[in-house]
N, C-alpha and C positions, 0 to 999 in steps of 0.2 A: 644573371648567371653567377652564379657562385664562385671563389677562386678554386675550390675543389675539382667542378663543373668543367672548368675553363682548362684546366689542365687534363683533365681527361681526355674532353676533344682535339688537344691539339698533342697531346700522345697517341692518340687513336691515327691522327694524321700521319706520326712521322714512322709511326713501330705498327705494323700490317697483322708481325705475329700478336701483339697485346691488344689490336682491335680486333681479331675473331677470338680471342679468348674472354676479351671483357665482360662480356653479361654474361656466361657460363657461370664463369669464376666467383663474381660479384653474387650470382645467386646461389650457386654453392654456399659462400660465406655466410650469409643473410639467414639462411637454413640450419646451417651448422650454428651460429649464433642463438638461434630461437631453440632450438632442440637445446642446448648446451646449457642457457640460463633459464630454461622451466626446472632444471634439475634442482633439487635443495641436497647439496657436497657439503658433508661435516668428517673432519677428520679427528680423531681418535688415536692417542699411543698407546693402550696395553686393552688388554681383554677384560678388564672389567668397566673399564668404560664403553667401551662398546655393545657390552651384554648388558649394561643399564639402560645404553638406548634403545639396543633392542627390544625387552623388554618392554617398555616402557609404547613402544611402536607396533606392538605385536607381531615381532618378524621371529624366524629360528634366526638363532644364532648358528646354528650349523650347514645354513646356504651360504656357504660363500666360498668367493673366487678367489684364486692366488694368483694375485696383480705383480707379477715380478721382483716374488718374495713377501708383498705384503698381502694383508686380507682385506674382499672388497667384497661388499654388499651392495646387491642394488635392484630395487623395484617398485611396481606404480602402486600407489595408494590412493585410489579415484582420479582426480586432475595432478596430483603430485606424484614428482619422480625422485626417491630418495635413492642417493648414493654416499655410504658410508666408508670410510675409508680408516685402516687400523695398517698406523706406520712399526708400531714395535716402540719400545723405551729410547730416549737418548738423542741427543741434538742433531747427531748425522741420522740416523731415519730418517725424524720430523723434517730434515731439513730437504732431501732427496724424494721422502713422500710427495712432499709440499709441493715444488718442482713439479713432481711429473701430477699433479692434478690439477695445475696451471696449464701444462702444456694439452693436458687431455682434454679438459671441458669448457676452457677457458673463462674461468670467472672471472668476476670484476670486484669480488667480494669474498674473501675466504674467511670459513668458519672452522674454529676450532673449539675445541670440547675438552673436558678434562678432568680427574680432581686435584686435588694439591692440599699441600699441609698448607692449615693455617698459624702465620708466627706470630699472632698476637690473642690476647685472651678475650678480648669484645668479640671473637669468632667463632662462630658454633661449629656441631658437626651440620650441616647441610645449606650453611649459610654461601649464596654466590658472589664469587667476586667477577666483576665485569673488569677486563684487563684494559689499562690506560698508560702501560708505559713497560717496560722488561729490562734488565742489568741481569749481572753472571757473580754466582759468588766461587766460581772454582776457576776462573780465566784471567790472570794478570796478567791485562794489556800494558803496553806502552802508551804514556800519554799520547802520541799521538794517532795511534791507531783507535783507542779509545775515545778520542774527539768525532773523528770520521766516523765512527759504529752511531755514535750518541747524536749525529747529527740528522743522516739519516731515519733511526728511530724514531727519531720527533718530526722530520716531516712525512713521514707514514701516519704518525699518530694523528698528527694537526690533518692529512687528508683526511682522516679515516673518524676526526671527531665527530661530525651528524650522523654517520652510520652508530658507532657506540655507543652514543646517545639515544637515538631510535630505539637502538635495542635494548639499551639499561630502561626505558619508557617502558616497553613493549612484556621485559620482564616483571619489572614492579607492580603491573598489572595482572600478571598470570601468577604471581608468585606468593605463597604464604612462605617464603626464607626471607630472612634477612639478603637484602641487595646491595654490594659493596663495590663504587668504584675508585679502581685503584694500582698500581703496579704492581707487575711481579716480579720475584728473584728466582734465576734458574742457575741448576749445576746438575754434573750426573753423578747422584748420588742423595740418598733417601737422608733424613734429619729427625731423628729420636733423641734430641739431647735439648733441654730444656737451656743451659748456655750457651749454647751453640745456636739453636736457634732466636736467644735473645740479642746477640750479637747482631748478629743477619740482619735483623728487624731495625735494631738501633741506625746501624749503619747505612743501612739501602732503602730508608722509608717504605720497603714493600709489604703489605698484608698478609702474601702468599708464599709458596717456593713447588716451581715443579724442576721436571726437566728439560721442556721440550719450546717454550714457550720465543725465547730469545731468537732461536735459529727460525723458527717460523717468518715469526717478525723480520728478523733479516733478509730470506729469500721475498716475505711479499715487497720490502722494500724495492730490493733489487727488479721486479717485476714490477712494482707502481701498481699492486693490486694491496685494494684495499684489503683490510683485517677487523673481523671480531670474534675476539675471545672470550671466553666465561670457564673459570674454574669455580669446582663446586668444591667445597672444604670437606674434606674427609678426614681428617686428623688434626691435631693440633702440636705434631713435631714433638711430642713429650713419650720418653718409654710408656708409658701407660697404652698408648696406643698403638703399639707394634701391633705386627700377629694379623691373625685371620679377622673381616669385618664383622662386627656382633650385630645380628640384624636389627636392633634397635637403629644402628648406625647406616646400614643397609638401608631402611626404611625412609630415613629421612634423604638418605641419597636421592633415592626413587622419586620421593615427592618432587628435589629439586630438578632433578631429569625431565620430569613429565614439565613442571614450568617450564625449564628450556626449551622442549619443542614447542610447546603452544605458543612463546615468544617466538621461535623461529618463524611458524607459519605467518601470527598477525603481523614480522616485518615483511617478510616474503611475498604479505598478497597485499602490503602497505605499498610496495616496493614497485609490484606490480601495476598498481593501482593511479599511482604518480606515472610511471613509465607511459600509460596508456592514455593519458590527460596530455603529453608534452607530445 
């Protein structure tokens, strides 16, 4: 018998009320557990990300619920239950989203989605970066609060390295984009400045820069739920590319969209597949 085992019987022994509740409870969980992780939960900051995946899934974009201020999609697509989640721009959303879809569905794996300027010129428009680390370029910490951030970070990431690797696999396979793994740099606030954004780059070795990317990271920390992210490069942080998306640019999005789920699924039913062997 197990030490798990062995303390169950002998709370059952001394606590009368946790022995008629035990196998309720226990099967309630078990249930809730199964329903929860069939779901495939990707969450989303602004409406064009999300209307790429939509698209891209052939869902409307105009079925959806308002999650407590934010917008929620969610439906079966044969054996899959997709539930889409769109927090709004900015580190406090992402970070309060994040939160309450840990507390809802309880994953053990959370996916994020996105695009993001890229700050270096090896990066196309549609090219994805698979996220392996996140720094802030609008938040100067104190050394010491920034050791504590930076330490945590890394042991999310060191858990969460066979998962992003899985998935960086899982994409390179699905993928006609170039596949980049690598950190990002987050702030709130967009980057159209060709020195501005070469600074950034010099200074924080990241590929990318969104907004939302860090606080994610931090709340799955704080939960010991793992993380995978993928930004898809939509710009390259230089005035040229402000403005509304030229669908040239649009198009190659799309393509890298559609990769994204098709990696989603083969980790998903990878994922599955192992679950059901052990």
């Amino acid at each position: 018998m197990s030490d798990l085992k062995k303390y169950v019987e002998q709370r059952k022994t001394r606590d009368p009320e946790f022995a008629e509740n035990y196998e309720a409870g226990y099967l309630e969980f078990k249930n809730r557990d199964k329903s929860m992780s069939s779901k495939l939960c990707i969450m989303t900051a602004y409406a064009d990300e999300t209307r790429a995946l939509l698209d891209v899934l052939g869902h409307d974009a105009s079925d959806s619920v308002d999650w407590n201020g934010r917008l929620r999609f969610a439906w079966c697509d044969g054996d899959e239950k997709w539930v889409i989640m769109q927090s709004g721009m900015g580190k406090v959303r992402a970070a309060s989203m994040c939160q309450m879809i840990i507390d809802k569905y309880q994953v053990d794996t959370f996916f994020e989605f996105g695009f993001a300027g890229g700050l270096v010129d090896s990066l196309g428009i549609g090219d994805i970066v698979v996220v392996t680390g996140v720094s802030e370029h609008d938040v100067p910490n104190r050394p010491e609060i920034q050791s504590e951030q930076d330490t945590w970070r890394a042991r999310l990431f060191n858990a969460s390295a066979s998962s992003i690797d899985r998935f960086a696999t899982c994409l390179s396979k699905n993928s006609g984009a170039t596949v980049r793994k690598s950190s990002v740099i987050c702030g709130d606030m967009d980057i159209y400045d060709r020195e501005v954004r070469d600074r950034i780059a010099i200074e924080s070795s990241a590929m990318a820069v969104n907004w939302e990317s860090a606080a994610i990271v931090d709340v799955c920390a704080i939960n010991e739920i793992k993380y995978v992210g993928i930004r898809i490069i939509s710009d390259l942080c230089v005035k040229e590319d402000r403005g509304p998306i030229s669908k040239e640019r649009s198009e190659r999005l799309r393509k890298s969209t559609g990769a994204y789920i098709n990696a989603l699924l083969d980790f998903h039913q990878e994922t599955n597949a192992w679950g059901a062997s052990t």
